[in-house]
N, C-alpha and C positions, 0 to 999 in steps of 0.2 A: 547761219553756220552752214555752209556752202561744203561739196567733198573737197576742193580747191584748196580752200582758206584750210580747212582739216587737214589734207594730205600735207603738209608744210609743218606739223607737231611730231612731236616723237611719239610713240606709243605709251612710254612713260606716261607724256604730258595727256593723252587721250584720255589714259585711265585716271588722272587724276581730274579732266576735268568730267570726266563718266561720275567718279562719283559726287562732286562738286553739285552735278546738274540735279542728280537723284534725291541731294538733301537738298535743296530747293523743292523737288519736287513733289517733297513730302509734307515742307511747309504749306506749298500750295494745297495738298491736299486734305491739310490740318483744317486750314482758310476755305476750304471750299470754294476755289477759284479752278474752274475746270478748263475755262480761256487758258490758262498758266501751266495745270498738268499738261494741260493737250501739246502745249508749242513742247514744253519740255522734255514730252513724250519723242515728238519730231527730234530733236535733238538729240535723244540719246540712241535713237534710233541712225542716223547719219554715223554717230561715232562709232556704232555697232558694224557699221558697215564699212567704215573706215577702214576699222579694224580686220575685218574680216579680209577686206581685199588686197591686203599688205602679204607679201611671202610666207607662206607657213598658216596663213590664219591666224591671226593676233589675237582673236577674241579669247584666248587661252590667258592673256594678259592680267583678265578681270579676274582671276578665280583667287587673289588676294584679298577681294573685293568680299568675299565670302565673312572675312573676317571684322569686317568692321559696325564700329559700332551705330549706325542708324541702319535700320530695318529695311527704310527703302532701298539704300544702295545694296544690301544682302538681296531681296529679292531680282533687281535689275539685273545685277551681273549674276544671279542664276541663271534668268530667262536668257541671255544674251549668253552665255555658253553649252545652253543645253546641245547646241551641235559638235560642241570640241570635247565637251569631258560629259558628258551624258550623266554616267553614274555620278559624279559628284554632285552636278548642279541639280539632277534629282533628289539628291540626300539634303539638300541644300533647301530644296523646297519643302522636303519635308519637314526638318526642324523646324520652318518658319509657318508652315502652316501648324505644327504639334506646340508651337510657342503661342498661341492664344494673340496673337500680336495684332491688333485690328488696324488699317485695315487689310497688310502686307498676309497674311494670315488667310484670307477672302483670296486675296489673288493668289498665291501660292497655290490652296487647295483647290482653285478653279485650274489654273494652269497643270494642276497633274491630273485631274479630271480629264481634261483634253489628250492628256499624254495616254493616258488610261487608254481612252474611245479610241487609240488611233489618230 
């Protein structure tokens, strides 16, 4: 998944295949197949970027992303707009870290630990 072959989707289609990748990603991490989160990782990272690099910053796109129902995709598309909507995707981590939700819960509360430190 090349910027190439990406830049040729709509944003639409980015953010649906954003969260596509995340609930995969979360099987892998059910699986404990860390080969699998890793590439996936890569990938949702590209489309992050994708996004971002389109007029306006697109990455504002995911924050419906908020709402859906697998965890992993809630936590991804926080991490990936904490540059466009800050406050939200923070609030965002909060509920999912104050949601006991293992192991999106872990990363949530690490990731605002960082946010914390600077």
């Amino acid at each position: 998944m090349r910027g190439a072959a990406l830049s040729k989707n709509t944003t639409e289609t980015l953010v649906q295949l954003f969260a596509e990748l995340a609930v995969e990603q979360d099987r892998a991490l059910l699986l404990r197949t860390i080969s699998t989160v890793n590439k996936i990782y890569d990938k949702l990272e590209a489309i992050e970027s994708e996004l971002k690099s389109r007029p306006g910053d697109q990455r504002s796109a995911l924050l419906p992303l908020f709402n859906h129902k697998n965890m992993q995709v809630r936590v991804k598309a926080a991490m990936a707009t904490l540059a466009v909507a800050p406050a939200a995707a923070r609030a965002q981590l909060e509920a999912i870290r104050a949601s006991g939700w293992q192991p999106q819960a872990l990363e949530a509360g690490m990731s605002l630990g960082v946010l914390d430190d600077g």
